[in-house]
N, C-alpha and C positions, 0 to 999 in steps of 0.2 A: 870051646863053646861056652863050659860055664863062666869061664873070665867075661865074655861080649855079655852075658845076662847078667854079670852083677853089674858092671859098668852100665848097663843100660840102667839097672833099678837106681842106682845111685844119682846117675843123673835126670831119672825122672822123681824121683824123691827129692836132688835136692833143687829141680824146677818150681816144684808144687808148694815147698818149704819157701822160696822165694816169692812167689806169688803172694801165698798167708801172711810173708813179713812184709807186704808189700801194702797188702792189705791192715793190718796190724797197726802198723802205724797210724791208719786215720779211723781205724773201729778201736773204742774204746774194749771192745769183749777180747780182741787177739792181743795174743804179747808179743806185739812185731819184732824186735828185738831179739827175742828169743828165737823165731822163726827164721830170719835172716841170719844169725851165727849158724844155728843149722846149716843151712843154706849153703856159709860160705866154706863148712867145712866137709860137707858132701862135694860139691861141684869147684875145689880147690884144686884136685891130684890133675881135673883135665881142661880147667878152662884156666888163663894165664892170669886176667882181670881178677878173678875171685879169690887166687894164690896170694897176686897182689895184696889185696886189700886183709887176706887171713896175716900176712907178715907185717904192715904198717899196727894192725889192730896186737900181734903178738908184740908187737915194741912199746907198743904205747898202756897194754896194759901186760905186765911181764906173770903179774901173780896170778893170773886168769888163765894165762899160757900153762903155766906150769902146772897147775891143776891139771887142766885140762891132756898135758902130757901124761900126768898119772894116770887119769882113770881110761887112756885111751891104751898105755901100759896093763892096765887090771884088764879092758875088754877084749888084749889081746890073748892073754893068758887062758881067760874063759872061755874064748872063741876058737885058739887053737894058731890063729892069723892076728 
């Protein structure tokens, strides 16, 4: 049961995040960009398209990846998971 509720917050978190980066792009106040990585790294583990596009985006920029594998390393240390 609590696996189905974080999978549920997740993918509605990263709907909403989508949406903003969606939005973002044409309002100068959002940083769509920012909203849409979000996005693709919430809504990656279950939708195949968004996996996609997280591995074309890890190739293309490698030093952005690799960060990003570290501090997801720190949040798991501090989170437990």
């Amino acid at each position: 049961m609590r696996e189905k509720a974080k999978k549920l917050l997740r993918l509605s978190l990263g709907l909403i995040f989508l949406i903003l980066g969606i939005a973002g792009l044409f309002l100068p106040v959002l940083q769509g960009i920012l909203f849409l990585l979000l996005a693709l790294y919430l809504l990656a583990p279950d939708w195949p398209w968004a996996r996609k596009w997280q591995k074309k985006l890890q190739a293309r920029y490698p030093g952005l990846a690799n960060r990003l594998r570290f501090w997801k390393g720190r949040l798991k240390g501090i989170y437990g998971k």
